[in-house]
C-alpha positions, 0 to 999 in steps of 0.5 A, spaced: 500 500 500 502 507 498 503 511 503 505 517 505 508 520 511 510 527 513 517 526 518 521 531 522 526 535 519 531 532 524 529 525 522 528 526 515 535 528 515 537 522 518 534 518 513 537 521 507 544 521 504 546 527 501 548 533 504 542 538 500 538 533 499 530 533 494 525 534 500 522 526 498 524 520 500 522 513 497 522 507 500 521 501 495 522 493 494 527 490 491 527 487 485 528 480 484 532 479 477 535 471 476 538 469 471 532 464 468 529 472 467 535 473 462 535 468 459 528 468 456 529 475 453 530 473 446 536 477 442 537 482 447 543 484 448 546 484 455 551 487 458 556 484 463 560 488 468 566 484 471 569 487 479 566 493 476 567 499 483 565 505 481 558 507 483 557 514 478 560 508 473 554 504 474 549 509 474 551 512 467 552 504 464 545 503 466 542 510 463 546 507 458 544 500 456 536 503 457 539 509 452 540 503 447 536 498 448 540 493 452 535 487 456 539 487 463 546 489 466 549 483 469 554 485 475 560 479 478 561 478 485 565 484 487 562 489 483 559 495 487 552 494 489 546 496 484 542 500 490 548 503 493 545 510 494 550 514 489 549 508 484 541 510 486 543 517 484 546 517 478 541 512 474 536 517 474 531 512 475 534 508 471 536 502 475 528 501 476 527 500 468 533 495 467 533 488 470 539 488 474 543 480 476 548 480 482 551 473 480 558 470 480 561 470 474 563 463 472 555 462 473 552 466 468 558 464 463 556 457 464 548 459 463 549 465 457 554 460 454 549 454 454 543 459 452 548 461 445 549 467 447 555 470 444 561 473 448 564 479 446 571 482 451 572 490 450 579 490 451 584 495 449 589 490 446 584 487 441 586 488 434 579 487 432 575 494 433 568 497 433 569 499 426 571 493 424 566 489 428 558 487 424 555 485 431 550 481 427 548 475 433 542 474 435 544 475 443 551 478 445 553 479 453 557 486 451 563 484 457 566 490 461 571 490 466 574 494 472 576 501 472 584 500 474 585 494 472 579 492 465 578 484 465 581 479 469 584 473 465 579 469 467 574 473 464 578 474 457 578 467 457 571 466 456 571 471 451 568 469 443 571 476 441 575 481 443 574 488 441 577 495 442 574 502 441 579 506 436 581 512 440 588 517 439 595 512 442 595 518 445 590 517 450 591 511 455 584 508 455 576 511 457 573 511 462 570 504 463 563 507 462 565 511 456 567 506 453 561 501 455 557 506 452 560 506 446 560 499 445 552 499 447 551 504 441 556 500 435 551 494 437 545 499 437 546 501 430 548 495 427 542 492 429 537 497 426 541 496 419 
């Protein structure tokens, strides 16, 4: 039942987690996501973010895999967690329109993998590019890594592919969420071709 309930301000205070805080509060259940849900979303596209750490990092992949139409975000075992307040923040209510799965890595692969999803790693090494790339399967887990360090070996080896994003030598990398961006939007534009 909705409900809404006026609080005093010294408690109001305590509840929120912001110093300027909007002068509404929200208290909702959490959705339940599995990875049955997933894998009955026919041809979408999903993204799967490895020891990702960065709570504004996760909230603008979220904006973004709604933006181009990505059917859920996958998180590893030792990603931040999808409802920590800032991750909440930066999505701009997108993180209620996305399912979104906490679940160790090797599980998911081993489920995707047998579903006939197709893998493909962003890693700046690869030699195959975004530009190069047609992104024409059916079902693809874009696989994205942590800020610092990108993909673990373990999760490179599960790769069927591996891409990088062209960008000037000068620059080192993009920012993980820049990146996934990118990605997302390539395989948007290939599928409405």
């Amino acid at each position: 039942m909705d409900e809404l309930t006026v609080v005093p301000d010294v408690l109001f205070r305590e509840l929120v987690t912001t110093t300027s805080p909007s002068p509404v509060l929200a208290a909702a259940a959490m959705p339940v996501v599995t990875i049955e849900m997933l894998l009955a979303r026919q041809g979408a596209t999903l993204v799967l973010c490895e020891n990702l750490q960065d709570p504004g990092n996760l909230g603008t992949i979220i904006r973004s895999a709604l933006a181009f139409d990505a059917g859920a975000l996958i998180l590893s075992h030792g990603s931040v967690d999808a409802f920590n307040p800032k991750v909440v923040r930066s999505a701009m209510g997108g993180l209620f329109q996305l399912p979104i799965l906490s679940i160790d890595l090797e599980i998911a692969c081993r489920h995707l993998k047998e579903a006939g999803y197709i893998f493909l790693a962003f890693s700046p090494e690869a030699k195959i590019t975004t530009s190069d790339y047609p992104f024409t399967e059916e079902k693809v887990i874009l696989l994205v890594g942590n800020e610092g360090n990108g993909l673990t070996e373990r999760a490179e080896a599960l790769a069927d592919v591996k891409i990088s994003i062209p960008q000037n030598p000068a620059v080192e990398s993009l920012n993980v969420a820049v990146a996934t961006s990118i990605a997302l939007y390539a395989r948007a534009m290939a599928q409405r071709r």
